[in-house]
Backbone as ProteinMPNN parsed JSONL, in Angstrom:
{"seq_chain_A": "XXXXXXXXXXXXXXXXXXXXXXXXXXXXXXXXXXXXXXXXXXXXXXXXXXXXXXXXXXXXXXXXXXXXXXXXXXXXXXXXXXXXXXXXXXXXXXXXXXXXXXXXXXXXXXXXXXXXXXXXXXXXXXXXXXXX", "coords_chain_A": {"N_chain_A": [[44.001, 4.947, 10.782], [41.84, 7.191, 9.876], [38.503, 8.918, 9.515], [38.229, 10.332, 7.793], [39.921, 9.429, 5.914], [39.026, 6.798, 4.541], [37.051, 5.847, 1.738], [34.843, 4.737, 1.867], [33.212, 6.691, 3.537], [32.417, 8.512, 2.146], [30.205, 9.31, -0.532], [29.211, 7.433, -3.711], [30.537, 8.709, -6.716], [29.072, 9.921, -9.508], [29.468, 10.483, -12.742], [31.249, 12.847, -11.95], [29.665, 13.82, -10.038], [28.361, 14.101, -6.679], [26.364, 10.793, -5.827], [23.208, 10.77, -4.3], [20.982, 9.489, -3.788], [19.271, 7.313, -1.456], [19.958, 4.421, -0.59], [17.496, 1.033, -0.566], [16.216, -1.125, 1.844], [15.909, -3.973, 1.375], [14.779, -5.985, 3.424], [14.074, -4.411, 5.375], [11.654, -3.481, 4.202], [10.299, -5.718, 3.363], [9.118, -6.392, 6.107], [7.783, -3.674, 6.336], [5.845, -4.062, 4.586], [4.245, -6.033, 5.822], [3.713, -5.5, 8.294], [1.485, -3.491, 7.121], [-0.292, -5.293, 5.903], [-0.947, -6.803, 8.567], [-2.141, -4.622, 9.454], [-4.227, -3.521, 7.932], [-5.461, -5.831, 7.528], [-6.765, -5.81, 10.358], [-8.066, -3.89, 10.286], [-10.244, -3.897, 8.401], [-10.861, -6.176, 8.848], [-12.448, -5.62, 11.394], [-14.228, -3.867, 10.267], [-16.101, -5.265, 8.307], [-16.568, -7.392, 9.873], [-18.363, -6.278, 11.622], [-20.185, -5.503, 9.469], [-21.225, -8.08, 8.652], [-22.677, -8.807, 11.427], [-24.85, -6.946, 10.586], [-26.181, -8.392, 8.88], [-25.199, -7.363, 6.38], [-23.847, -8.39, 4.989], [-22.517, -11.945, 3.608], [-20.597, -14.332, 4.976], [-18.201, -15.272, 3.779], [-17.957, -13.806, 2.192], [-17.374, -11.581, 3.397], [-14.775, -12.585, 4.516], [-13.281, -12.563, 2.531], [-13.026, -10.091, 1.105], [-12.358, -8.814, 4.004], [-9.409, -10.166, 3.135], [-8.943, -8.782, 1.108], [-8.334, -6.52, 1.43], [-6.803, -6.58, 3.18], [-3.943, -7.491, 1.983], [-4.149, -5.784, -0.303], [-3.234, -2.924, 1.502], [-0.718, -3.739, 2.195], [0.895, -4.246, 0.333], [0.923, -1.317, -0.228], [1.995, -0.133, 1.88], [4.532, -1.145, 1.492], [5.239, -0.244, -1.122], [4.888, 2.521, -0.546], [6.388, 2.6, 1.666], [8.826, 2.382, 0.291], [9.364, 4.438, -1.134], [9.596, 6.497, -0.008], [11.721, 6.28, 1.501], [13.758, 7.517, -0.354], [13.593, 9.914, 0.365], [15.197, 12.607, 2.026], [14.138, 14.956, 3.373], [11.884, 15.34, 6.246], [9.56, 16.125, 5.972], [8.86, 15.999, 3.06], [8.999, 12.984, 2.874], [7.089, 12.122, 4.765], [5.083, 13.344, 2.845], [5.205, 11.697, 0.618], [4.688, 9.605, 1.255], [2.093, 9.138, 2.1], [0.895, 10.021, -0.353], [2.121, 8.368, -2.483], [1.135, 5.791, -0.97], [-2.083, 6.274, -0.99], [-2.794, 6.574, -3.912], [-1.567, 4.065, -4.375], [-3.479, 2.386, -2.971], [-5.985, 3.318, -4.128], [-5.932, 2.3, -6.671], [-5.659, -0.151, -6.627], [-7.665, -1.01, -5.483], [-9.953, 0.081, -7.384], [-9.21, -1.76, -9.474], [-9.879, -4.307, -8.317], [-12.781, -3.566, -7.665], [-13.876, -3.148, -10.508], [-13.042, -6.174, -11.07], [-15.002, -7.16, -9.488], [-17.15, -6.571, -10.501], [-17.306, -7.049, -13.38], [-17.628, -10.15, -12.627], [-20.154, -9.817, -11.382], [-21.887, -9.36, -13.91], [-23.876, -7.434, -15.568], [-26.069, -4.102, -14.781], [-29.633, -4.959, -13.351], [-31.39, -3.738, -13.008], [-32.847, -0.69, -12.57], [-32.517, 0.611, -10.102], [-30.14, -1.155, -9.542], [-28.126, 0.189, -11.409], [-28.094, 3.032, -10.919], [-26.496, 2.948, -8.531], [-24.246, 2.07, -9.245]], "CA_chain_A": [[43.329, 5.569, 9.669], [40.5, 8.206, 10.421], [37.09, 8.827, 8.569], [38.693, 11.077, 6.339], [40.836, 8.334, 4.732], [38.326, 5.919, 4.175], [36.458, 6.201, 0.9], [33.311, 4.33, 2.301], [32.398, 7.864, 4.231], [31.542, 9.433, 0.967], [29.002, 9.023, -1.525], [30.157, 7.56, -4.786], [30.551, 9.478, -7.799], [28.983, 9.5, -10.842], [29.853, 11.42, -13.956], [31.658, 13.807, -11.123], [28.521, 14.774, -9.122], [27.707, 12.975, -6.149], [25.053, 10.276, -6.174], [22.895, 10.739, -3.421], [20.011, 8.36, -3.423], [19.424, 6.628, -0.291], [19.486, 2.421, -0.596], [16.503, 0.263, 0.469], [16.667, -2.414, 2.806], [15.103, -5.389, 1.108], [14.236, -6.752, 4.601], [12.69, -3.965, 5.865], [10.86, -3.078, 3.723], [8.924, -6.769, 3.653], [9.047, -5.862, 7.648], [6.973, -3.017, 6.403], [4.729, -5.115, 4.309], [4.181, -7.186, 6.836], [3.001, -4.611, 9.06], [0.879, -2.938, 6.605], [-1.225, -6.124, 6.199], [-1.544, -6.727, 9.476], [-3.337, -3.58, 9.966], [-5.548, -4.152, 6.693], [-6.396, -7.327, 7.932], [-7.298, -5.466, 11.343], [-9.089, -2.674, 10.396], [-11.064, -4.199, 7.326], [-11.798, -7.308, 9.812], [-13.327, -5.308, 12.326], [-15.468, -3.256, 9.144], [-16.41, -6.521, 7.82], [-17.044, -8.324, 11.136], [-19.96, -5.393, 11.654], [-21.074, -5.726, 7.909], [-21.921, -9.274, 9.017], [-23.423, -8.777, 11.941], [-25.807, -6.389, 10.231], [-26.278, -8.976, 7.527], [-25.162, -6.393, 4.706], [-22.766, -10.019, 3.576], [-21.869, -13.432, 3.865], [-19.303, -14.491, 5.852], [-17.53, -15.822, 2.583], [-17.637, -12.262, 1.24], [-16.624, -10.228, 4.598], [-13.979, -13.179, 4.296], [-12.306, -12.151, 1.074], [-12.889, -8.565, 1.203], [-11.027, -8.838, 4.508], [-8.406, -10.578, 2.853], [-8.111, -8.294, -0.544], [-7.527, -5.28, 2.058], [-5.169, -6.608, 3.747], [-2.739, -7.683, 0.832], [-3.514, -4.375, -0.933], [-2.486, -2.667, 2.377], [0.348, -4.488, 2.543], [1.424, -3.733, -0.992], [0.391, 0.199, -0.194], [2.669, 0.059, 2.56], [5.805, -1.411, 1.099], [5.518, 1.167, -2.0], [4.99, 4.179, 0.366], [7.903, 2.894, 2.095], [9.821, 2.17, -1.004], [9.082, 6.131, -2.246], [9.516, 7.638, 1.111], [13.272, 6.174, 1.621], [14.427, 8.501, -1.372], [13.428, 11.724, 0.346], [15.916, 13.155, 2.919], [13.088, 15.687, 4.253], [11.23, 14.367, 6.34], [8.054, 16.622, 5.45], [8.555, 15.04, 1.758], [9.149, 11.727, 3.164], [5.467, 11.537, 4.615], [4.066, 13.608, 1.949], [5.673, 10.773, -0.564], [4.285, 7.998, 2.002], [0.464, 9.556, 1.598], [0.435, 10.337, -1.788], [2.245, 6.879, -2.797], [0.177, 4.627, -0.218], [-3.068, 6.521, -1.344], [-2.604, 6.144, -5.635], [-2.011, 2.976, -4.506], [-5.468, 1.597, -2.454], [-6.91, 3.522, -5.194], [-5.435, 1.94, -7.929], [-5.631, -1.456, -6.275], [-9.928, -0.96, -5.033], [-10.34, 0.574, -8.234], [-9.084, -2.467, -10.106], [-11.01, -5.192, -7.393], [-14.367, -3.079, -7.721], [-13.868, -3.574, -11.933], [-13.322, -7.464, -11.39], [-16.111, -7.828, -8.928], [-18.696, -5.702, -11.482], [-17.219, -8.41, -14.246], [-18.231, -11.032, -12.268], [-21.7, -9.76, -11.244], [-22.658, -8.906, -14.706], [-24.675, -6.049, -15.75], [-27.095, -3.997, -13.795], [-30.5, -5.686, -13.921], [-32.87, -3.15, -12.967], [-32.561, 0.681, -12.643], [-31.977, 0.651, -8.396], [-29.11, -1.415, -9.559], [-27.924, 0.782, -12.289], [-27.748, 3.738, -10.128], [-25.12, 2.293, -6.936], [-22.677, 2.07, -10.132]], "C_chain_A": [[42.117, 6.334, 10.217], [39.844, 7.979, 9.259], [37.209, 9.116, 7.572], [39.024, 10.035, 5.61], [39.896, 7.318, 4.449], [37.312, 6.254, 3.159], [35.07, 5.848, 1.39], [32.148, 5.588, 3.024], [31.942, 8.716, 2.896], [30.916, 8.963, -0.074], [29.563, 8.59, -2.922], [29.848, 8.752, -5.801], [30.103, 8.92, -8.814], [28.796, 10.716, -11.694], [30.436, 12.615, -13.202], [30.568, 14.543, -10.471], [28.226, 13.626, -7.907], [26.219, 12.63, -5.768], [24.736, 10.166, -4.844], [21.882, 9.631, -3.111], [20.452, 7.271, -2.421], [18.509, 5.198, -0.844], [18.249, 2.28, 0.565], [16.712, -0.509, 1.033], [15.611, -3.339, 2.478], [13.967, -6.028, 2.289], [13.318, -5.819, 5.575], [11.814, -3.437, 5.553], [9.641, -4.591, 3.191], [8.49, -6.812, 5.107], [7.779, -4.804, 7.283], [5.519, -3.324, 5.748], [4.185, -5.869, 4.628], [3.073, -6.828, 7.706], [1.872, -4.117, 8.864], [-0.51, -4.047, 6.265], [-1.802, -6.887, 7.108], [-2.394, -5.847, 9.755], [-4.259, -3.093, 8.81], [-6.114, -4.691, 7.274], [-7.281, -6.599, 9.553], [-8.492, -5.022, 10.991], [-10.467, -3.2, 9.734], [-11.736, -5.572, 7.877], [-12.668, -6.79, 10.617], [-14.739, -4.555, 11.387], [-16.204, -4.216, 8.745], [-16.893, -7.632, 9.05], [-18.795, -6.874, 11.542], [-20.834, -5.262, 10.519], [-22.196, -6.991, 8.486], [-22.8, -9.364, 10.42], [-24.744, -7.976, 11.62], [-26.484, -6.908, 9.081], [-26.537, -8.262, 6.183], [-24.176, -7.689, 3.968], [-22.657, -10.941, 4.049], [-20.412, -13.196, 4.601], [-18.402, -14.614, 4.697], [-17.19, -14.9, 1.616], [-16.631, -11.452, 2.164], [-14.99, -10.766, 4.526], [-12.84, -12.765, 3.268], [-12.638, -11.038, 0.862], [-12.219, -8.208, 2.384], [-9.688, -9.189, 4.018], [-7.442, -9.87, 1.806], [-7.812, -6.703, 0.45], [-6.526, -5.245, 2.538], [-3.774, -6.617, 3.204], [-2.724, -6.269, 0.17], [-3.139, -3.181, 0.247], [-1.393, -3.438, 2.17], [1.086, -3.856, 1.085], [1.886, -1.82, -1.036], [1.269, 0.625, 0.71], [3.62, 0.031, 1.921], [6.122, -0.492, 0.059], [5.555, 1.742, -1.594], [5.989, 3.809, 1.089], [9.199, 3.035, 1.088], [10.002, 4.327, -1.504], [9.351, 7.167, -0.872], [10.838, 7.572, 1.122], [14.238, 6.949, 0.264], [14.585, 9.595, -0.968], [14.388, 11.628, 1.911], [15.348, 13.991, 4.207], [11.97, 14.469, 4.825], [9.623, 14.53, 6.656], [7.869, 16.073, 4.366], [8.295, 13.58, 1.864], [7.33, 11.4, 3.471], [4.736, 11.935, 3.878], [4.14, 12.749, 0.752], [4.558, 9.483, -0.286], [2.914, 8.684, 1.584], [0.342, 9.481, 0.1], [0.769, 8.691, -2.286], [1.03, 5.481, -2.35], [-1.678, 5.254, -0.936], [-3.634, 5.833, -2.764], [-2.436, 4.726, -5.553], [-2.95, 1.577, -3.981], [-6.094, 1.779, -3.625], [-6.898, 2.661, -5.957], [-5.826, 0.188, -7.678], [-7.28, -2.34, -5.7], [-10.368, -0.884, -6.283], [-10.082, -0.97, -9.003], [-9.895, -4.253, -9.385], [-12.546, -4.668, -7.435], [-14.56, -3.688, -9.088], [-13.945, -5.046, -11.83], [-14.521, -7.832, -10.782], [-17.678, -7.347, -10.103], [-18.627, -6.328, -12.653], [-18.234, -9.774, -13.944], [-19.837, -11.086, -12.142], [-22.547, -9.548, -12.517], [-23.098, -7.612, -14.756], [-25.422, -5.778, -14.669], [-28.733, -4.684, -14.358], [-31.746, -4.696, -13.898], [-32.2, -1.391, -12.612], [-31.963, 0.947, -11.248], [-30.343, 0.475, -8.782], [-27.88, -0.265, -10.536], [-26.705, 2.192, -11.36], [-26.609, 3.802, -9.158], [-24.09, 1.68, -8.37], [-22.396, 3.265, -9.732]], "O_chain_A": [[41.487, 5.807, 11.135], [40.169, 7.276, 8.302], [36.706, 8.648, 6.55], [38.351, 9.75, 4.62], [40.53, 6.732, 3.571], [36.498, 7.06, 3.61], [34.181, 6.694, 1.3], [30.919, 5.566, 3.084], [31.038, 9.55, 2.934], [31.37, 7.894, -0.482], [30.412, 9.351, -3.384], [28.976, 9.598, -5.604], [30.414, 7.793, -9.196], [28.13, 11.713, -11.415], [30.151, 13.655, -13.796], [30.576, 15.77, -10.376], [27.917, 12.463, -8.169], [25.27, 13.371, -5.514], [25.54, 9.643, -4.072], [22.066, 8.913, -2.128], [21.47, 6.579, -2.421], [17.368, 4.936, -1.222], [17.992, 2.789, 1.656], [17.846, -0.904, 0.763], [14.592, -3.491, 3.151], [12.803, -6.398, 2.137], [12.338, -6.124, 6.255], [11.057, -2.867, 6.34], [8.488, -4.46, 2.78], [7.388, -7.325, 5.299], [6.736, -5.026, 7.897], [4.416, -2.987, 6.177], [3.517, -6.565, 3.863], [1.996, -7.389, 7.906], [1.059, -4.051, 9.786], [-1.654, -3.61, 6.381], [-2.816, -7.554, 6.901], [-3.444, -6.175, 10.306], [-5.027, -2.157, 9.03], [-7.226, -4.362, 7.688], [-8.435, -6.977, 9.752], [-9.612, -5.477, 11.221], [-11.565, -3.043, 10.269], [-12.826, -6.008, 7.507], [-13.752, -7.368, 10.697], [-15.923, -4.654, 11.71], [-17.381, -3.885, 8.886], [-17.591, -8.621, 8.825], [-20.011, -7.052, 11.601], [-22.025, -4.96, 10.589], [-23.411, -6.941, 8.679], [-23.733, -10.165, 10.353], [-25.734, -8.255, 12.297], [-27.212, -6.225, 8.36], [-27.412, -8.354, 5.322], [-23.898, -7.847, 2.779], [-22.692, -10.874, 5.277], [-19.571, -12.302, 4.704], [-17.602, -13.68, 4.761], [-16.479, -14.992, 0.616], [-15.565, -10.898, 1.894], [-14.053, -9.968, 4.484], [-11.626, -12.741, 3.474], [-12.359, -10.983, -0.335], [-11.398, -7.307, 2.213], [-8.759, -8.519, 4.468], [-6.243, -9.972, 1.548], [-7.027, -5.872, -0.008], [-5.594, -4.442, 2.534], [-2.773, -6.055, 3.65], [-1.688, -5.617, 0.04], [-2.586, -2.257, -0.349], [-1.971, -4.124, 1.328], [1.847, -2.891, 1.151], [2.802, -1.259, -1.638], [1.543, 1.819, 0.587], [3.954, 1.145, 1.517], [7.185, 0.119, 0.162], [6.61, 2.292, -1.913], [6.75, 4.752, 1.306], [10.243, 3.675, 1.211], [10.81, 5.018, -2.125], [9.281, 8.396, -0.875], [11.423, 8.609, 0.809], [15.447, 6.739, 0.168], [15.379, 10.39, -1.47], [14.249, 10.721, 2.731], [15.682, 13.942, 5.391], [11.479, 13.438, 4.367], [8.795, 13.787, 7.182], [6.78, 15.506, 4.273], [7.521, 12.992, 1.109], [6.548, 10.754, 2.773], [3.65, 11.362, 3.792], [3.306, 12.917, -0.137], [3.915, 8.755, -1.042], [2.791, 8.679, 0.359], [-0.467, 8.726, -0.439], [-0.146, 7.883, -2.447], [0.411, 4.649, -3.013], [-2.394, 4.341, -1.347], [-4.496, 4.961, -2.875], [-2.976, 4.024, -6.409], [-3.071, 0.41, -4.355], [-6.672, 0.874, -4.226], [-7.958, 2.045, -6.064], [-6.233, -0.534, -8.589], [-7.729, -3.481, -5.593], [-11.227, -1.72, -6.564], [-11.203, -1.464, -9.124], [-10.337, -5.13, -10.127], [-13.447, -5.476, -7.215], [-15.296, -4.674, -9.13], [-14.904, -5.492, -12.461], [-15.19, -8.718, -11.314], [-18.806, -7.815, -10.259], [-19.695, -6.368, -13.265], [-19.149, -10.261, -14.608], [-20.598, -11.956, -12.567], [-23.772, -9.532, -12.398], [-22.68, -6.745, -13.989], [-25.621, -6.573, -13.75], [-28.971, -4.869, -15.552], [-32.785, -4.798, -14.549], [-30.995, -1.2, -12.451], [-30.875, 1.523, -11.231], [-29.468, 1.316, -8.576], [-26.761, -0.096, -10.051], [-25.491, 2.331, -11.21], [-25.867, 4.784, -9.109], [-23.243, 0.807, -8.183], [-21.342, 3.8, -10.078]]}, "name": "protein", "num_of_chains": 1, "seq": "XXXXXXXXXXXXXXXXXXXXXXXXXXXXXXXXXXXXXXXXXXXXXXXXXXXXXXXXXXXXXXXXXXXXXXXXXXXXXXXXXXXXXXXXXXXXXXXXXXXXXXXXXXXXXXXXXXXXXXXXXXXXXXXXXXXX"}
């Protein structure tokens, strides 16, 4: 039997057009989440390891602000891989991976800045006011 004869070489059909979308790989794409919070946890350790030596924080802060970069890296990765494996080009592919991985630090700082400005309360004095 050759390639020809084997239906598996072509794309299925649906409604008579073929469906192109390219499958994810479950596994590597927590491979890529994996990755992506490793190098959170790097980068945002070494930012946070010089915070503390300049005593701009507690260890117990640099601690868990290392930790919430790394997971939302990690997250930022696996979506920008998730959104890149659709595109065929592979100028769209990294312009998918940027734009995706970006919208989502933002989205993911943006919503960790809001709980930490919960927690702290209001501003108390005008200095404070301002660094909102």
């Amino acid at each position: 039997m050759s390639q020809y004869d084997d239906r598996s070489y072509y794309p299925p059909m649906v409604g008579g057009t073929p469906y192109t979308m390219t499958p994810y790989n479950p596994s590597a794409l927590f491979q890529m989440a994996k990755l992506g919070t490793v190098i959170g946890l790097t980068g945002a350790g070494a930012a946070n390891l010089h915070r503390l030596q300049h005593g701009e924080v507690s260890s117990s802060e640099a601690a868990l602000n290392t930790l919430r970069t790394g997971v939302a890296s990690g997250v930022a990765t696996a979506a920008a891989t998730l959104v890149a494996s659709q595109f065929r080009s592979p100028t769209l592919a990294l312009a998918a991976t940027l734009v995706t991985g970006t919208a989502t630090m933002y989205a993911l700082n943006s919503a960790a800045q809001s709980t930490r400005a919960k927690a702290s309360g209001p501003p108390t004095t005008e200095s404070d006011a301002e660094s909102c």
